[in-house]
C-alpha positions in Angstrom: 37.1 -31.7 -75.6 40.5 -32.2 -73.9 42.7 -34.8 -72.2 43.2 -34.2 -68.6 45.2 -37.3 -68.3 47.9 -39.1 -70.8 47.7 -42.6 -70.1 45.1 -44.9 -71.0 43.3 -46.1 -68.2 40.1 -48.6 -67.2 37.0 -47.5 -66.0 38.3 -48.6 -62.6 41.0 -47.0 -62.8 39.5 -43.9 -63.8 36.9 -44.3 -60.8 40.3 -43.9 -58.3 42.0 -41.1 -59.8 38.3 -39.4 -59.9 37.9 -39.8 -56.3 41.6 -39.0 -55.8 41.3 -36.1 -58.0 38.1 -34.8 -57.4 37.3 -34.7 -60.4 33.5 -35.0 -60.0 30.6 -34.3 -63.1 33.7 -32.4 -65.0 34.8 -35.3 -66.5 34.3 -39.1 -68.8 36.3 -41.2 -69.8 35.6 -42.3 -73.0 38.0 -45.2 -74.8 40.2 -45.2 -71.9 41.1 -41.4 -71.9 39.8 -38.6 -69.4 37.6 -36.0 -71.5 36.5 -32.3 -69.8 33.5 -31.5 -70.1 32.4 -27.8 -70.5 31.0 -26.0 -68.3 27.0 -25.9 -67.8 25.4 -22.9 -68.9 21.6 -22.0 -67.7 20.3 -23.3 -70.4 21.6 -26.7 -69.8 20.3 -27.0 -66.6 17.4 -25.9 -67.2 17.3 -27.9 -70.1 18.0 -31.3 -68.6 15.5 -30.5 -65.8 12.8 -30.2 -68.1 13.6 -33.5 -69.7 14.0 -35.1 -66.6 10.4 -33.7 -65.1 8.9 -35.1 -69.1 10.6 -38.6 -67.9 9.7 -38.5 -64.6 5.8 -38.1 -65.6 5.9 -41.4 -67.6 9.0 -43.8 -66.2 8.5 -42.9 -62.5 10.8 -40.7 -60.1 12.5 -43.7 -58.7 13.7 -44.4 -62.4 14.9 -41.2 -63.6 18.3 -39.8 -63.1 19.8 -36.7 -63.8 23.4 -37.5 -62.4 25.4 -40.7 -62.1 27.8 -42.8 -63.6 27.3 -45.4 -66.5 29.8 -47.8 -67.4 29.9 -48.9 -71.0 32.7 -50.8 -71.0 35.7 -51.7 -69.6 37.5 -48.1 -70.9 34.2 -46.1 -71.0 31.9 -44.7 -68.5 30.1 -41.7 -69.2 27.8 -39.1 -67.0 24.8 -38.6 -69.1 22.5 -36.0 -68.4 19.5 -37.8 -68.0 18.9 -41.4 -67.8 16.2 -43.9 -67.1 17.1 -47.5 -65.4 15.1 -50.6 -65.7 16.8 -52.4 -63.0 16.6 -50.9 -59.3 18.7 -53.4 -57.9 22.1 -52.2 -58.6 25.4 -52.1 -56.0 25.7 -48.9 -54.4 29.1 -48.1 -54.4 29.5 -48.9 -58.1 28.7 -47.3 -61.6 25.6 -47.9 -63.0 26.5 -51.0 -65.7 24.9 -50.5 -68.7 22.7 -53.4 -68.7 20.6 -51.6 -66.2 20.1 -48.4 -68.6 16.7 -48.8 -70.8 17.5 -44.6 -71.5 20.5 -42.3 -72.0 20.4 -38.5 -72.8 22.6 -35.9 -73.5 21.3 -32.0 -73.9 23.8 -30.9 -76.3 24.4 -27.1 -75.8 27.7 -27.2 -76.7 28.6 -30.9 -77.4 26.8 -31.8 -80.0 29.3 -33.2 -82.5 30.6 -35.7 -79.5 27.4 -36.7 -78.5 25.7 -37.3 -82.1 29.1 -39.3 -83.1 31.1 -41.1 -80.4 28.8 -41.1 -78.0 26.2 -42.4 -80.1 28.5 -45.3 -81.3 29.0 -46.5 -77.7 26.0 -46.2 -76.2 24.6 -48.4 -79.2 27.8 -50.8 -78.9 27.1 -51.8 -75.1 23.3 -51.7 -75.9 21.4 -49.2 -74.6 18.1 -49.4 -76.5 17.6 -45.5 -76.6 19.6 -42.8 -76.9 18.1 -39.2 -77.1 20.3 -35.8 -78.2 18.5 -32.4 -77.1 19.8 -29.5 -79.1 18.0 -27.0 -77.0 19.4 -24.0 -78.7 18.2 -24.8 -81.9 15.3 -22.5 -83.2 12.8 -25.1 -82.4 14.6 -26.9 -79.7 15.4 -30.6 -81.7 15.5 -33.7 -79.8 17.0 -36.9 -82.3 15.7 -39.9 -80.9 17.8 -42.9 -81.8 16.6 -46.3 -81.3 17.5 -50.0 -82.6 20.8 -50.5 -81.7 22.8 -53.0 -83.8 26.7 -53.7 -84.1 27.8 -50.1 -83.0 25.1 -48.1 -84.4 21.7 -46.8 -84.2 19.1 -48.0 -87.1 16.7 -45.2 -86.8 17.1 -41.9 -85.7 13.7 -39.5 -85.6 13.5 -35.5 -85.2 11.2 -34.2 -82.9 10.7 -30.2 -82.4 10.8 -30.1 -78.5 11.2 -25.8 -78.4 14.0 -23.9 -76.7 15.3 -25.6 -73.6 12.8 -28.3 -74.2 10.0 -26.6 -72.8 7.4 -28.9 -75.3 8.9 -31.7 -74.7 6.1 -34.7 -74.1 8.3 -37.5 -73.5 5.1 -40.0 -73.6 4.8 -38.8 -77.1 7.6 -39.4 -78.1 8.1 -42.7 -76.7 4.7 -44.1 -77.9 5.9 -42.8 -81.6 5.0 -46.3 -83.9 7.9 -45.7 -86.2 9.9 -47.2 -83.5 
C-alpha cells in the first residue's frame, strides 16, 4: 500500500482529482489519503466473479455489484470488490453512501492484512451490517464473515472453507448461518 498523493483530502475532493487523474479502480482513499491498489491477478478476478454469481443467486442481479464507489465517510470511500445494496434508489452521478450497502467484500489475494484490519474498522464504523474477506489462496479458500457491527468493530467473525478462488462458495449458506 502507497500514497499516490500527500495531502489530506475529502472524499469529494478525492472524486475530482480521480476524474482529473484518471485514476480509475487503482485507487481508495482511505482516512483522507489516496492508497494503490495492486494489481489484479487471475485469480482475483476470477475470484470476485464467483462470489458475485453466489450473490447474485440469492440477493438478485439488480443488487449485486462488482465495481463502484462507496463512501464511508467524509475522508473514506472505498471500491470493494463485491457489494450488495439494499436501496436502488441512489443519485447517479454520486458514490454509493454507505447507508445503501446491506454487503461489502473484499477477495484478499494480496491485501489481506488491510482488508482484515482497517478496512474492517471502517466498514463497521459507518455501519455496514456485513463485511466478508475471501482469502482465495488459502489451501481451502477461507471466507471470514463479520457481522454485528458496534462502535468501530465487528462482534463476530465466522470461518467458512469456500475452496480455491471460491469455487464452493454457497452464499445462501452462509447467510442463513444461525450463529449470526
Amino acid at each position: 500500500m502507497t500514497t499516490t498523493h500527500p495531502q489530506r483530502m475529502t472524499v469529494d475532493e478525492y472524486l475530482v482529482e480521480a476524474e482529473r487523474r484518471g485514476w480509475g479502480r487503482c485507487v481508495e482513499l482511505e482516512d483522507g489519503m489516496v492508497v494503490e491498489l495492486a494489481a489484479e491477478h487471475y485469480l482475483h478476478v476470477r475470484s470476485v466473479q464467483r462470489v458475485q454469481e453466489a450473490l447474485v443467486d440469492v440477493f438478485g442481479f439488480q443488487r449485486v455489484f462488482a465495481s463502484g464507489t462507496v463512501r464511508l465517510d467524509l475522508w473514506t470511500a472505498y471500491q470493494p470488490d463485491v457489494f450488495v445494496l439494499d436501496d436502488l434508489d441512489l443519485p447517479d452521478l454520486e458514490p454509493v453512501p454507505v447507508r445503501a450497502c446491506r454487503l461489502a467484500v473484499e477477495v484478499a489475494v494480496s491485501s489481506l492484512r488491510r482488508d482484515l484490519n482497517a478496512k474492517a474498522r471502517h466498514y463497521a464504523a459507518a455501519g455496514v451490517r456485513e463485511y466478508w474477506v475471501i482469502d482465495p489462496s488459502a489451501d481451502a479458500g477461507v471466507l471470514l464473515r463479520h457481522v454485528r457491527p458496534v462502535d468501530g468493530a465487528y462482534r463476530l467473525v465466522r470461518r467458512y472453507e469456500v475452496g480455491t478462488g471460491a469455487e464452493r462458495l454457497d452464499a445462501a449458506e452462509v447467510l442463513a448461518d444461525p450463529s449470526e
